[in-house]
C-alpha positions as a Markdown table, in Angstrom:
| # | Residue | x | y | z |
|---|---|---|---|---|
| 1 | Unk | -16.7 | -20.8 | -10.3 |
| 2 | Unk | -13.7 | -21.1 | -12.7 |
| 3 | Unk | -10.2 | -21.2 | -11.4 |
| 4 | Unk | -8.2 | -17.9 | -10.9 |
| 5 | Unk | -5.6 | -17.2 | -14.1 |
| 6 | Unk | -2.8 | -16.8 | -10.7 |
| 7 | Unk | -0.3 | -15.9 | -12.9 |
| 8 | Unk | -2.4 | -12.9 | -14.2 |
| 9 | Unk | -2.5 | -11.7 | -10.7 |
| 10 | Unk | 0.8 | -12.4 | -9.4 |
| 11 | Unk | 1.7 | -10.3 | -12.4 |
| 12 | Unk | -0.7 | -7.3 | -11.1 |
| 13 | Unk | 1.2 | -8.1 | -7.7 |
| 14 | Unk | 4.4 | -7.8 | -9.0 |
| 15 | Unk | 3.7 | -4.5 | -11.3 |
| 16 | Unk | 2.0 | -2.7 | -8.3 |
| 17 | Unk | 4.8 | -3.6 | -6.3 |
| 18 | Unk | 7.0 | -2.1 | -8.7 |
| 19 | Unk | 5.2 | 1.0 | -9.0 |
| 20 | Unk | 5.0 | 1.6 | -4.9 |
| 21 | Unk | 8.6 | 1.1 | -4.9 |
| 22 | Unk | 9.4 | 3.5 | -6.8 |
| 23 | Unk | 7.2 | 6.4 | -5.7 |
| 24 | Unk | 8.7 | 4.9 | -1.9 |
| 25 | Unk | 12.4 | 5.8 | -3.7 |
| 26 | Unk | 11.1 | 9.5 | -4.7 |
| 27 | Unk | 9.3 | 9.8 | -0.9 |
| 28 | Unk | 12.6 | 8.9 | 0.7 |
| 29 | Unk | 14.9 | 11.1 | -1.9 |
| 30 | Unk | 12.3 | 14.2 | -1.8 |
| 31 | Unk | 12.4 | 13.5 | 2.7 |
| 32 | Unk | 16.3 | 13.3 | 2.7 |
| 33 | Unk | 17.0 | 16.0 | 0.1 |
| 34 | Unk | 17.7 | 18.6 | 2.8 |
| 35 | Unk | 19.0 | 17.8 | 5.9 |
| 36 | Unk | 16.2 | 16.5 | 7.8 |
| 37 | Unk | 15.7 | 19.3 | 9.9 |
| 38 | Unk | 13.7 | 22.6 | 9.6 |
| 39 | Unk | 15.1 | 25.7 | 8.5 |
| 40 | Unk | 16.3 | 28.6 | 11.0 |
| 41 | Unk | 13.3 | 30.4 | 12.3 |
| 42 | Unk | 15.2 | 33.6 | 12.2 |
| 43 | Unk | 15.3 | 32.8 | 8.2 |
| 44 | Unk | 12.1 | 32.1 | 7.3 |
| 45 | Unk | 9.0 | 33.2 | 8.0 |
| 46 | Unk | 6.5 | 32.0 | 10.4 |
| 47 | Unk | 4.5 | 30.5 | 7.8 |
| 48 | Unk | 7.4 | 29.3 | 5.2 |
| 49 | Unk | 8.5 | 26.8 | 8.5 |
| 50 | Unk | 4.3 | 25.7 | 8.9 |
| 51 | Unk | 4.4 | 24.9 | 5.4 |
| 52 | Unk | 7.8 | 22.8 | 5.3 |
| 53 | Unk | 6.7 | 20.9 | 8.5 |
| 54 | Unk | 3.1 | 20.1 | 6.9 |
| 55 | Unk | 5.0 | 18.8 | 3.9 |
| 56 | Unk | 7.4 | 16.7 | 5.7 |
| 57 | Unk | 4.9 | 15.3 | 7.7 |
| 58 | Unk | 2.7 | 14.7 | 4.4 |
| 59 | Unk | 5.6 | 12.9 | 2.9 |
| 60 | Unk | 5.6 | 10.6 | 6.3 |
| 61 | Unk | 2.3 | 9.8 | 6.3 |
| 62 | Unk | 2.7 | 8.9 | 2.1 |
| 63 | Unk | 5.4 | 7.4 | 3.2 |
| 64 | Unk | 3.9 | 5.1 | 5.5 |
| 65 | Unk | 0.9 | 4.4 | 3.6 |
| 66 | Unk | 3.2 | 3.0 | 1.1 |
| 67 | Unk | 5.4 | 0.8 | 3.1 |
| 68 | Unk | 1.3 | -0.6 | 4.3 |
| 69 | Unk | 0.3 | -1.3 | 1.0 |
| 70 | Unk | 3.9 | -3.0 | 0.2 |
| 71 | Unk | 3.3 | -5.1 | 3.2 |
| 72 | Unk | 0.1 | -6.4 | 1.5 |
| 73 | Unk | 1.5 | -7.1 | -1.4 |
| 74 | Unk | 4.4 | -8.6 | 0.1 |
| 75 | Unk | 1.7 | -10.8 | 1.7 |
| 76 | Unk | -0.2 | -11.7 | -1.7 |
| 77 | Unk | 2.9 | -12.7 | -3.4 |
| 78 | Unk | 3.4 | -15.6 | -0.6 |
| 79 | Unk | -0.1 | -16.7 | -0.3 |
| 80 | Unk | 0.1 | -17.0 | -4.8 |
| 81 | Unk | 3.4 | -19.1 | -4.1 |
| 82 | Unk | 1.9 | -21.6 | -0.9 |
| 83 | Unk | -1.7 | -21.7 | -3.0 |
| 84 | Unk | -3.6 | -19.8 | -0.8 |
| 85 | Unk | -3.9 | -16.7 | -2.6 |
| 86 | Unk | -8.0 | -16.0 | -3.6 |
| 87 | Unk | -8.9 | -17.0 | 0.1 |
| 88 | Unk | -10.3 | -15.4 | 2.6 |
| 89 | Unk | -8.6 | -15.6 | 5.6 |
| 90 | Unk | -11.8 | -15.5 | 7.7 |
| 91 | Unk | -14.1 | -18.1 | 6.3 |
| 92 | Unk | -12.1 | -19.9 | 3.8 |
| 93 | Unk | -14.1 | -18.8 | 0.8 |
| 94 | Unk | -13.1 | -18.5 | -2.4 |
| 95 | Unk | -12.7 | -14.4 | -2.7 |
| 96 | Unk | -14.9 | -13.2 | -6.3 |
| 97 | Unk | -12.1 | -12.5 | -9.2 |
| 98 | Unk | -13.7 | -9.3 | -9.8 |
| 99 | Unk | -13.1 | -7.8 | -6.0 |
| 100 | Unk | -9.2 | -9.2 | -6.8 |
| 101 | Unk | -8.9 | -7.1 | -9.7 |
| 102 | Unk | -9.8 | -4.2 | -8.4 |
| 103 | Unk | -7.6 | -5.2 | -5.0 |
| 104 | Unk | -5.6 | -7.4 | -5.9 |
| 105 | Unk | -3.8 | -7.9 | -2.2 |
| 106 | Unk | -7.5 | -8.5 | -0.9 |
| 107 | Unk | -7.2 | -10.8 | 2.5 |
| 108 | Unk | -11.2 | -11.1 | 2.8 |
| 109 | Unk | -14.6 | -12.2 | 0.4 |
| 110 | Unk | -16.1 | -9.2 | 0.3 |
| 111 | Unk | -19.0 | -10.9 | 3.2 |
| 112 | Unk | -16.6 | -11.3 | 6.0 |
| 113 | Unk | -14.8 | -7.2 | 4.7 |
| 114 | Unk | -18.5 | -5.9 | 5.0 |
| 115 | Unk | -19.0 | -7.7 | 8.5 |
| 116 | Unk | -15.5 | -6.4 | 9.7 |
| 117 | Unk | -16.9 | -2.7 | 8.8 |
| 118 | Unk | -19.9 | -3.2 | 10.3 |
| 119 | Unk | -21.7 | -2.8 | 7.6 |
């Protein structure tokens, strides 16, 4: 198996990192556009105030999924720098470049993922 182009994928790191950020910054600006709290029920109607607590709580669950995925990132970018990057963390294995492209904050070969799932 050849050696993984790291800098390729510390580069993929890096731009999805980017990305996430900023959709994080329009999550937090479109959350703390109004003043955090629902509107007066004697203003709205029943189902305008559903609607604006469905989207806030959509927004906080983006929101979250997000900050997750920058965590794994986060977590790539060190392994790339201390040379563990491409390894699963269960067995050791070298983890195949094409599962890293499509994810590249993979922690797992795609064996030890499957066994975790039970599949």
């Amino acid at each position: 198996m050849p050696p993984l182009d790291i800098e390729k994928f510390r580069q993929m790191l890096l731009d999805e990192k980017k990305r996430l950020e900023s959709d994080k910054a329009w999550l937090n600006g479109s959350f703390n556009s109004d003043s955090g709290e629902l509107a007066d029920f004697d203003v709205n109607h029943p189902g305008d105030t559903g609607t604006e607590m469905f989207e806030r709580e959509k927004d906080l669950a983006l929101n979250e999924n997000v900050e997750d995925l920058l965590e794994q990132i986060n977590t790539a970018l060190v392994k790339v720098e201390n040379g563990t990057y491409g390894l699963c963390d269960h067995c050791g294995k070298p983890i195949a470049e094409g599962r890293l492209e499509a994810l590249p904050y993979a922690t797992f070969c795609i064996t030890c993922q499957s066994r975790m799932e039970g599949r």
